[in-house]
NUMI-186455 format. One record per residue (C-alpha): residue number from 1; residue in one letter; x, y, z. Coordinates in nm, 4 decimals, always signed. Example, Ala and Ser with C-alpha at 12.3 -4.5 7.8 and 13.67 -1.06 7.14 Angstrom:
<1 "a" <+1.2300 -0.4500 +0.7800>>
<2 "s" <+1.3670 -0.1060 +0.7140>>
This chain:
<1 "x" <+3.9829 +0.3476 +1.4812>>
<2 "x" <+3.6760 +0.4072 +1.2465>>
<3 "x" <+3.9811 +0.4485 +0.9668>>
<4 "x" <+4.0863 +0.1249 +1.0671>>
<5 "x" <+3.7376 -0.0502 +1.0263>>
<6 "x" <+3.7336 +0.1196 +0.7284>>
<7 "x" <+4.0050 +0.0384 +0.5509>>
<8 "x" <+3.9454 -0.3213 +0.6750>>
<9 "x" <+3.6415 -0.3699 +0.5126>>
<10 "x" <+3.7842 -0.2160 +0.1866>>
<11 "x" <+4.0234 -0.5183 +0.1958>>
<12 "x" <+3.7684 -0.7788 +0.2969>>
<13 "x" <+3.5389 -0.6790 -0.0348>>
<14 "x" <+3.8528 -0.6566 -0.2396>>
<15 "x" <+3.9123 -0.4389 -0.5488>>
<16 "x" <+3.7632 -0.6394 -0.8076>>
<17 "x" <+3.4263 -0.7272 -0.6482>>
<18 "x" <+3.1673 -0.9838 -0.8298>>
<19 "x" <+2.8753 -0.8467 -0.9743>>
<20 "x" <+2.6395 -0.9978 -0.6911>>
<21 "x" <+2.8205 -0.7697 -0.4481>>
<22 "x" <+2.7744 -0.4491 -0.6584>>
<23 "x" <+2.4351 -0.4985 -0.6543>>
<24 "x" <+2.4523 -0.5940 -0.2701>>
<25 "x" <+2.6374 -0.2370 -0.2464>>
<26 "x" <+2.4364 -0.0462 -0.4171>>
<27 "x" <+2.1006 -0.1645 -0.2668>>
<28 "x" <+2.2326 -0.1485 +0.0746>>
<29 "x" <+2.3053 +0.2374 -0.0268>>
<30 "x" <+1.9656 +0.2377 -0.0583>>
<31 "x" <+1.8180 +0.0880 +0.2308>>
<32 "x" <+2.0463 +0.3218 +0.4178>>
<33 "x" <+1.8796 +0.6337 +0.2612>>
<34 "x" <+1.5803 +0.4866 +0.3602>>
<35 "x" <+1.5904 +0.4001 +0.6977>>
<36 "x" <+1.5187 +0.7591 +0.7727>>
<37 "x" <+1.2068 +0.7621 +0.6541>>
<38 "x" <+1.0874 +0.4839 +0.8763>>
<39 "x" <+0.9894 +0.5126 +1.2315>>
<40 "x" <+1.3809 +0.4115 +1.3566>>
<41 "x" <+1.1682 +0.2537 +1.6638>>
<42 "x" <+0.9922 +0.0209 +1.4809>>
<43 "x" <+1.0461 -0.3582 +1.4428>>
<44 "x" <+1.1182 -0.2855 +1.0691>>
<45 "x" <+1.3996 -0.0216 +1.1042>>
<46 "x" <+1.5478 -0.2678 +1.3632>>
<47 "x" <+1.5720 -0.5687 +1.0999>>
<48 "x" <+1.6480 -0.3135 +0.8363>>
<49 "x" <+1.9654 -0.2407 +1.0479>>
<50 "x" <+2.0230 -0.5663 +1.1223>>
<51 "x" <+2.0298 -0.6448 +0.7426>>
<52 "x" <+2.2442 -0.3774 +0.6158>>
<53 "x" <+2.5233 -0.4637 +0.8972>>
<54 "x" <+2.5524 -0.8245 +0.6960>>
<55 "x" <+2.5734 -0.6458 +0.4027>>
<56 "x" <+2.8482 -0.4344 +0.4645>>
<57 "x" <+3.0352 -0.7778 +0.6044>>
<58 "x" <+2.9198 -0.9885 +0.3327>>
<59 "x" <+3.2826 -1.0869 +0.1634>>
<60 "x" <+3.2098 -1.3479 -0.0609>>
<61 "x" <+2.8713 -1.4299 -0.3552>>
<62 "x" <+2.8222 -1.7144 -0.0923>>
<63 "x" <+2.7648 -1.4824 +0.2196>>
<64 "x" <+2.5883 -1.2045 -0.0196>>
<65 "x" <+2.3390 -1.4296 -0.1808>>
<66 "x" <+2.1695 -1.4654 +0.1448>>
<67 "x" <+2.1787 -1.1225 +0.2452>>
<68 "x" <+2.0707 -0.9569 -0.0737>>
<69 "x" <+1.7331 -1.2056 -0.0404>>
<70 "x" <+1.6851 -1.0416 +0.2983>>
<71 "x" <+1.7441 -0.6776 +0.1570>>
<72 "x" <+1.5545 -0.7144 -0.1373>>
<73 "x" <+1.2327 -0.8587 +0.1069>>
<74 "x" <+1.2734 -0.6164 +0.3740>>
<75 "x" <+1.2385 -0.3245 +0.1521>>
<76 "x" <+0.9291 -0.4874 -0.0765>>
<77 "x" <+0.7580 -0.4622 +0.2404>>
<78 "x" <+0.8587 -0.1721 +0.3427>>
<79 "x" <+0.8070 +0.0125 -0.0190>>
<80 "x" <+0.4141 +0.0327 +0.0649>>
<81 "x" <+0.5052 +0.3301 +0.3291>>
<82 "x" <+0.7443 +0.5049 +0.1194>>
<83 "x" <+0.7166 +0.8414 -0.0086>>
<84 "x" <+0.6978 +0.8284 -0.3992>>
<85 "x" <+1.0409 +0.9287 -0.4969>>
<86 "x" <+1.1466 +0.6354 -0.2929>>
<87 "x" <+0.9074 +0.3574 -0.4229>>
<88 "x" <+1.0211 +0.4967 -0.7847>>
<89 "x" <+1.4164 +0.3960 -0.6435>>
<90 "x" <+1.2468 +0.0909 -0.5496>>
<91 "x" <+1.0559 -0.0133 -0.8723>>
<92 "x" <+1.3629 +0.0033 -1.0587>>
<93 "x" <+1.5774 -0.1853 -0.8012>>
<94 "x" <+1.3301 -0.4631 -0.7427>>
<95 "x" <+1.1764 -0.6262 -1.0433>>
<96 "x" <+0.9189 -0.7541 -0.7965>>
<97 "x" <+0.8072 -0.4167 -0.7335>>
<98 "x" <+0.8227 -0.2855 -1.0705>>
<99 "x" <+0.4599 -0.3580 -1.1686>>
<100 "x" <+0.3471 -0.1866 -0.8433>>
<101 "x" <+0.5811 +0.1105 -0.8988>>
<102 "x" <+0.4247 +0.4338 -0.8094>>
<103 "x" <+0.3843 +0.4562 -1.2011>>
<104 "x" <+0.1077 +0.2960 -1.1636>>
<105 "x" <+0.0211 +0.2810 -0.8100>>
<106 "x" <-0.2343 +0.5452 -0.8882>>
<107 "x" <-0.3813 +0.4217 -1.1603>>
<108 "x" <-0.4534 +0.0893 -0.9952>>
<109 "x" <-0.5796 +0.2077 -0.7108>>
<110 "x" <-0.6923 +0.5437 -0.7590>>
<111 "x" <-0.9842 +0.4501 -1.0749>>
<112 "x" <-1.3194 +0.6183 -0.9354>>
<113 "x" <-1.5492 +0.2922 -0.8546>>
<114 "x" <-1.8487 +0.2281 -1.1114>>
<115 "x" <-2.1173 +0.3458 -0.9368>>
<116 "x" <-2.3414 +0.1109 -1.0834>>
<117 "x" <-2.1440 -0.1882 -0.9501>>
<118 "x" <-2.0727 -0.3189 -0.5994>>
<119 "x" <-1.8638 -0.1923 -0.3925>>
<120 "x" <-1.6306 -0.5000 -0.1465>>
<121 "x" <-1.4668 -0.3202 +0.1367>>
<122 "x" <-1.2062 -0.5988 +0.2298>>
<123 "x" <-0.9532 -0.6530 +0.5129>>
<124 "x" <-0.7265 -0.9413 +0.5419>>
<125 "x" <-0.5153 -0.9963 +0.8827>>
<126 "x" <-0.1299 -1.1784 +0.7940>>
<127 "x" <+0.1201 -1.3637 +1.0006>>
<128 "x" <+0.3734 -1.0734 +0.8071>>
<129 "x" <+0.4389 -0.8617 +0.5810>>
<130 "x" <+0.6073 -1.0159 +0.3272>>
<131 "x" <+0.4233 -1.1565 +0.0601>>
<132 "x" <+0.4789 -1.5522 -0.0289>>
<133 "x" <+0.6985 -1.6115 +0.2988>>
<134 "x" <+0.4078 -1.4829 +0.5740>>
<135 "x" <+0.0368 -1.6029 +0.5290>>
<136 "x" <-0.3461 -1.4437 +0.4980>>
<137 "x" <-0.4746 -1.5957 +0.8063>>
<138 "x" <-0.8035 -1.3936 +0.8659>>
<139 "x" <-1.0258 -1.2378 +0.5474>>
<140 "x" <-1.3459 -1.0314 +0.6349>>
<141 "x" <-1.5660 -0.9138 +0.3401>>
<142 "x" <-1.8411 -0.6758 +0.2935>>
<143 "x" <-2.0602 -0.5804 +0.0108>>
<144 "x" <-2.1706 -0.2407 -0.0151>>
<145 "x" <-2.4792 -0.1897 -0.3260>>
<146 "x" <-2.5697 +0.1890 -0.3533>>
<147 "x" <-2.3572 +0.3215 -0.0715>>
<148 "x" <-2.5358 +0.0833 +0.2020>>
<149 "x" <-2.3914 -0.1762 +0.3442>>
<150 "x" <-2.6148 -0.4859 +0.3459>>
<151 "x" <-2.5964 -0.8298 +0.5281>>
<152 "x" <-2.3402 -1.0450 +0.2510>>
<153 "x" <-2.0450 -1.0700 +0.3894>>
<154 "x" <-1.7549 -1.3331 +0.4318>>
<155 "x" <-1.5440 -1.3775 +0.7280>>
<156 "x" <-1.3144 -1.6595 +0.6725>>
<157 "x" <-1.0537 -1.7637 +1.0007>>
<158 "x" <-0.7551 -1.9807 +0.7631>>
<159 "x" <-0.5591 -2.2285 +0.8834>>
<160 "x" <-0.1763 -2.2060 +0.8347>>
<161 "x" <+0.0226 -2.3816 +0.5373>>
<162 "x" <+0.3348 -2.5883 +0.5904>>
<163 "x" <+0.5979 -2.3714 +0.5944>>
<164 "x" <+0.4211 -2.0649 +0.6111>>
<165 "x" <+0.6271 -1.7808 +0.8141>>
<166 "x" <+0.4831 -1.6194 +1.1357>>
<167 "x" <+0.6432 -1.2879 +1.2985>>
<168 "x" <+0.5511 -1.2924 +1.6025>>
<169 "x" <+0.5144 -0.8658 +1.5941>>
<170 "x" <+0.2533 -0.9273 +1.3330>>
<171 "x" <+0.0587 -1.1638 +1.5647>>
<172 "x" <+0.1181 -0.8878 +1.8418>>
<173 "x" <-0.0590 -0.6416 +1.6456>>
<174 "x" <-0.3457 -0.8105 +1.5680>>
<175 "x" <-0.3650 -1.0273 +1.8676>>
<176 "x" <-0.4283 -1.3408 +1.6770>>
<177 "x" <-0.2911 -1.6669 +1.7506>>
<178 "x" <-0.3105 -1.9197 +1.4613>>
<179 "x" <-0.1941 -2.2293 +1.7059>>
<180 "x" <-0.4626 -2.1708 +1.9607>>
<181 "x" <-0.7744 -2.4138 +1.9857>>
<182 "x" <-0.9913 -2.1624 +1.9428>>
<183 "x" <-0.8513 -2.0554 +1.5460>>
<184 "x" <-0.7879 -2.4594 +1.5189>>
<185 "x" <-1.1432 -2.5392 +1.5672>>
<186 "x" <-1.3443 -2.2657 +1.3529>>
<187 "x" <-1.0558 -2.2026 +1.0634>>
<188 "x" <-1.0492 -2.3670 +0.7064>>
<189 "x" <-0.7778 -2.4246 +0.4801>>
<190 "x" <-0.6471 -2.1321 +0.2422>>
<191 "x" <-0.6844 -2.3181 -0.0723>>
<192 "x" <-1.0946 -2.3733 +0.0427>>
<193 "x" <-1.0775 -1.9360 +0.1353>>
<194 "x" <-0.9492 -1.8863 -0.1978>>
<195 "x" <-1.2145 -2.0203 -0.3803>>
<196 "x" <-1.4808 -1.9011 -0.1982>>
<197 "x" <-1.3584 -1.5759 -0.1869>>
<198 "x" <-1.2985 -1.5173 -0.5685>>
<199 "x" <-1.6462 -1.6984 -0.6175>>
<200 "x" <-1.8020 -1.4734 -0.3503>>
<201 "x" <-1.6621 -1.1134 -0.4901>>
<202 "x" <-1.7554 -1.2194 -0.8526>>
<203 "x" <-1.7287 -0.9721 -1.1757>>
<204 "x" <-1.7259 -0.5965 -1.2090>>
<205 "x" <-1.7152 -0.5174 -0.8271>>
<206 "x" <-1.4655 -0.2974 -0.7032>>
<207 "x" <-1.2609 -0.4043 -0.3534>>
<208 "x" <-1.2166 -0.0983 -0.1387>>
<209 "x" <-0.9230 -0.1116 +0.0994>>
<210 "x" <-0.7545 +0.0565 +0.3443>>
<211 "x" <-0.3343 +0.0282 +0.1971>>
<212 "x" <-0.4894 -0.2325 -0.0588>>
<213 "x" <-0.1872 -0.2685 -0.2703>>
<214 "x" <-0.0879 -0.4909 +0.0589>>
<215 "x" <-0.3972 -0.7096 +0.0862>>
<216 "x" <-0.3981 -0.7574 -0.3108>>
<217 "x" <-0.0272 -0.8672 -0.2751>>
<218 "x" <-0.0989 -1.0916 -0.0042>>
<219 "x" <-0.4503 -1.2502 -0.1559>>
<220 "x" <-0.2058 -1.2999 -0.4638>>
<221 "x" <+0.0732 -1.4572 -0.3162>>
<222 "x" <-0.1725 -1.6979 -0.1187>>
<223 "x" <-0.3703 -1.7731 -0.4198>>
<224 "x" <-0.0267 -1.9209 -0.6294>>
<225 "x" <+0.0564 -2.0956 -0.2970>>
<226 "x" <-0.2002 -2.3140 -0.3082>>
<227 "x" <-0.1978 -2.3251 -0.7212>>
<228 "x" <-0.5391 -2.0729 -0.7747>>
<229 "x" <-0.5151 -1.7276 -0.9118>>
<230 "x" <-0.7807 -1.4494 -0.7351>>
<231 "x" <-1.0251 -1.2640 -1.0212>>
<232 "x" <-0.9097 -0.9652 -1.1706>>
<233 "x" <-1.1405 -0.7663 -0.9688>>
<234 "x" <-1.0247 -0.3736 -0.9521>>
<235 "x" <-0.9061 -0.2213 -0.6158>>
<236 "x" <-0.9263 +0.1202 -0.4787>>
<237 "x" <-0.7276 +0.2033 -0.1835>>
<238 "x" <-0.8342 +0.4720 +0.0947>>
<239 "x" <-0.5249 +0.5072 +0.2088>>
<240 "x" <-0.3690 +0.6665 -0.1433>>
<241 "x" <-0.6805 +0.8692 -0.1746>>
<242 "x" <-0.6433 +0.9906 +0.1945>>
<243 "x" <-0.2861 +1.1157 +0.0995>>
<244 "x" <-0.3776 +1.2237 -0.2821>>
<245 "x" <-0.6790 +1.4717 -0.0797>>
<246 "x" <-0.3793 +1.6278 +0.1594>>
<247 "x" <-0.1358 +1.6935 -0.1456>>
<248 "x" <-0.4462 +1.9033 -0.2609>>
<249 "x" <-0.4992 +2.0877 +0.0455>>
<250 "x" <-0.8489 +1.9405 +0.0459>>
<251 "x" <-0.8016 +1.7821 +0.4395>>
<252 "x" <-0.4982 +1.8923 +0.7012>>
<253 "x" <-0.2062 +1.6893 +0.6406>>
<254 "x" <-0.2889 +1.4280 +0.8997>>
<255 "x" <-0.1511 +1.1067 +0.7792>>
<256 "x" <-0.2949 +0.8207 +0.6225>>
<257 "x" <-0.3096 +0.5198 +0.8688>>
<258 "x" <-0.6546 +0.4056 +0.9465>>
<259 "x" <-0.5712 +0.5149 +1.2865>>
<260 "x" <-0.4930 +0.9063 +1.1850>>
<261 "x" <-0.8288 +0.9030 +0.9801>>
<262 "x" <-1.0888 +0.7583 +1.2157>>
<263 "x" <-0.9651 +0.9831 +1.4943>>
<264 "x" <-0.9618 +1.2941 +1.2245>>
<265 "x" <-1.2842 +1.2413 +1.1471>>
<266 "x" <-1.4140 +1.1338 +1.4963>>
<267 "x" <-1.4772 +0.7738 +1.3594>>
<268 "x" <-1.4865 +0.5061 +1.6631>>
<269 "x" <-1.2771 +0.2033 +1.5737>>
<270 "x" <-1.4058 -0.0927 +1.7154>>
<271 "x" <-1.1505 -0.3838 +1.7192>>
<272 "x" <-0.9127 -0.2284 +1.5951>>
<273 "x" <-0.5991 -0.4389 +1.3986>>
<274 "x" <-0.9362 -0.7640 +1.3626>>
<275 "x" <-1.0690 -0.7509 +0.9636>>
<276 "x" <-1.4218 -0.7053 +1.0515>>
<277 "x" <-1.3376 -0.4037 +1.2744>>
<278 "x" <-1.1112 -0.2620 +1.0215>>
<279 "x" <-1.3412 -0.3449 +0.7443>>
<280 "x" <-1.5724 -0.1048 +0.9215>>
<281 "x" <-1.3572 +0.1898 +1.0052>>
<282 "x" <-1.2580 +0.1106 +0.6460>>
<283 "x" <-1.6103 +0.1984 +0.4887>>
<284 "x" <-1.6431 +0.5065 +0.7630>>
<285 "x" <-1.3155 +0.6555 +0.6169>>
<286 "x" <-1.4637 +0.5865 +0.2517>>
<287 "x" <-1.7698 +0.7612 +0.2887>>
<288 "x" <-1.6071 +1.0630 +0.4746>>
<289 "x" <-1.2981 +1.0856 +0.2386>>
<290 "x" <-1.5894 +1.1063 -0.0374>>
<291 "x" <-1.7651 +1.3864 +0.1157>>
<292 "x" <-1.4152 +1.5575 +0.1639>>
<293 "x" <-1.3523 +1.5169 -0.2416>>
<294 "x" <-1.7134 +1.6533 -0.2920>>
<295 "x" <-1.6659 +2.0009 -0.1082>>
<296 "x" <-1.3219 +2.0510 -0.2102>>
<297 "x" <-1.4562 +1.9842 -0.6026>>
<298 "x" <-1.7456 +2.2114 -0.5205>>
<299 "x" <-1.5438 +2.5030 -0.3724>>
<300 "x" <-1.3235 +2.4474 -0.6501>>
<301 "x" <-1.5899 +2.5159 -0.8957>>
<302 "x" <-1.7429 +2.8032 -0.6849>>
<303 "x" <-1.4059 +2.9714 -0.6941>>
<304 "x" <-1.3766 +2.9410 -1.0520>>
<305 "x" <-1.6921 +3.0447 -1.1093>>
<306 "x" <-1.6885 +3.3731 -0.8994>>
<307 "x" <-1.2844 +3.4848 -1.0922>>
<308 "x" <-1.5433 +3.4441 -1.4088>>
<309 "x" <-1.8088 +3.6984 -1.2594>>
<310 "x" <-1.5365 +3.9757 -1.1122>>
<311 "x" <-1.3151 +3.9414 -1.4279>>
<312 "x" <-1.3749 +4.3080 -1.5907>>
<313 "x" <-1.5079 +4.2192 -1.9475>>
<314 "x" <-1.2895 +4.3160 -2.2308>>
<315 "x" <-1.2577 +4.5911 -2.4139>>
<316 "x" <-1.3222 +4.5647 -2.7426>>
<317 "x" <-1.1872 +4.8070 -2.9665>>
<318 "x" <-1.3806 +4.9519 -3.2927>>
<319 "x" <-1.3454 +4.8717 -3.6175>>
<320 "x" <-1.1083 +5.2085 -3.7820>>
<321 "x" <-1.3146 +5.2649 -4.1195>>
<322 "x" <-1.0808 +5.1620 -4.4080>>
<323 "x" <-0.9997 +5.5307 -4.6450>>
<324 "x" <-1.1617 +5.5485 -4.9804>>
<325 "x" <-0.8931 +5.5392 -5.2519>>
<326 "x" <-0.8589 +5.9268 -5.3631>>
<327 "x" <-1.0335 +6.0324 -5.7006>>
């Protein structure tokens, strides 16, 4: 029987397929190696199924067009939870992920802060997770000057744009409802958040985030919606620090979620999945991941230090005396 299906959907592609299937093929072939390294229980790995099942009955560039869109979006978002061998794949399958390959993932969010310069610990809630299709509908902001946390912040509730996608399992996870009364009455529009939030943040501040390249792909997406562009403030991402710490063997490898690190370091998350509680747990994991990076950099030193003291010195042979040329 499998032979039969088989063979059957040899026929239905055809020998000579178009170059919009290929591609089709060969990113399905991907998504397939990748679906392991999801949680197969997840919403995600479900869709992702769903997905490459159309793809391997796609027959036509009609049918494939379609399918491909739905491919190539489904594993942008997923791309952000990938190992780095994967989101390398990625980057060169998906233009749209190329300038966020993990190339350069570190470098943009991995720069040490300026110490002399704020410090805006940011969390945005979505209606998604794919950028441009799902929407920002909650931003919380605060500024941290010298490693304390003061009283400027922005918290922004954003009302939805027409046509703006909403997965319901996003709204499950972060218990929001953008319909209700409530969000209605006390939200503003996105174009309004926008503004104020790029005014707000300002020059030479750093945003500190917990999976930031997310909330900076979001912000970004949002921002052309509406026909504004955000500053081009630098981010630095906890999350990618979290994970760069256990590939050092600086912190057991624990995982990266917020979730993982709060409980690891005995950090109480307070409305959990709501910006302003994340935004919190957010700073806790900062500071802590810090002091982590300071002992392990210290014991490092110390270590290098004490293979200088027990080295034996060198022995450092005489001089032989050169012979006088004979009378």
């Amino acid at each position: 029987m499998n032979e039969l299906v088989h063979d059957g959907w040899r026929s239905r592609r055809g020998v000579a397929r178009s170059a919009l299937l290929e591609r089709l093929d060969r990113l399905a072939a991907l998504g397939r190696e990748i679906r392991p390294q999801i949680d197969v229980r997840s919403p995600e790995a479900t869709r992702l199924l769903g997905i490459l099942v159309r793809a391997s009955e796609a027959a036509c560039d009609e049918h494939a067009t379609q399918v491909l869109a739905d491919l190539e979006r489904m594993l942008l978002s997923l791309a952000k939870d990938l190992p780095d061998s994967y989101r390398r794949r990625l980057a060169k399958a998906l233009p749209a992920l190329a300038p966020r390959s993990s190339a350069t993932l570190l470098e943009d969010f991995l720069e040490a802060p300026d110490p002399e310069q704020p410090l805006i610990v940011l969390d945005t809630e979505t209606t998604g997770l794919v950028a441009g299709e799902c929407q920002v509908i909650e931003v919380y902001a605060l500024r941290v000057q010298d490693g304390q946390p003061g009283v400027d912040e922005l918290h922004r509730l954003v009302l939805l744009e027409p046509g703006a996608r909403v997965d319901a399992t996003a709204l499950a996870v972060n218990g929001m409802d953008p319909y209700s009364a409530e969000h209605l009455r006390d939200a503003v529009s996105l174009h309004q958040v926008i503004e104020e939030l790029d005014a707000w943040i300002g020059n030479g501040a750093t945003i500190v985030a917990h999976n930031a390249s997310f909330d900076r792909r979001m912000l970004e997406a949002d921002a052309r919606r509406v026909g504004l562009e955000l500053c081009r403030a630098k981010w630095f991402c906890t999350k990618l620090w979290a994970q760069a710490l256990q590939r050092r063997g600086a912190m057991p490898a624990i995982g990266a979620r917020l979730a993982d690190l709060c409980a690891h370091f005995g950090i109480v998350q307070a409305d959990a999945h709501r910006a302003k509680g994340d935004v919190e747990a957010t700073l806790a994991v900062f500071d802590a991941l810090r002091r982590v990076d300071e002992a392990y950099e210290e014991a490092q030193r110390a270590e290098q230090t004490r293979g200088l003291v027990l080295a034996p010195p060198t022995k450092v042979e005489p001089k032989s005396k050169k012979k006088g040329r004979a009378a």
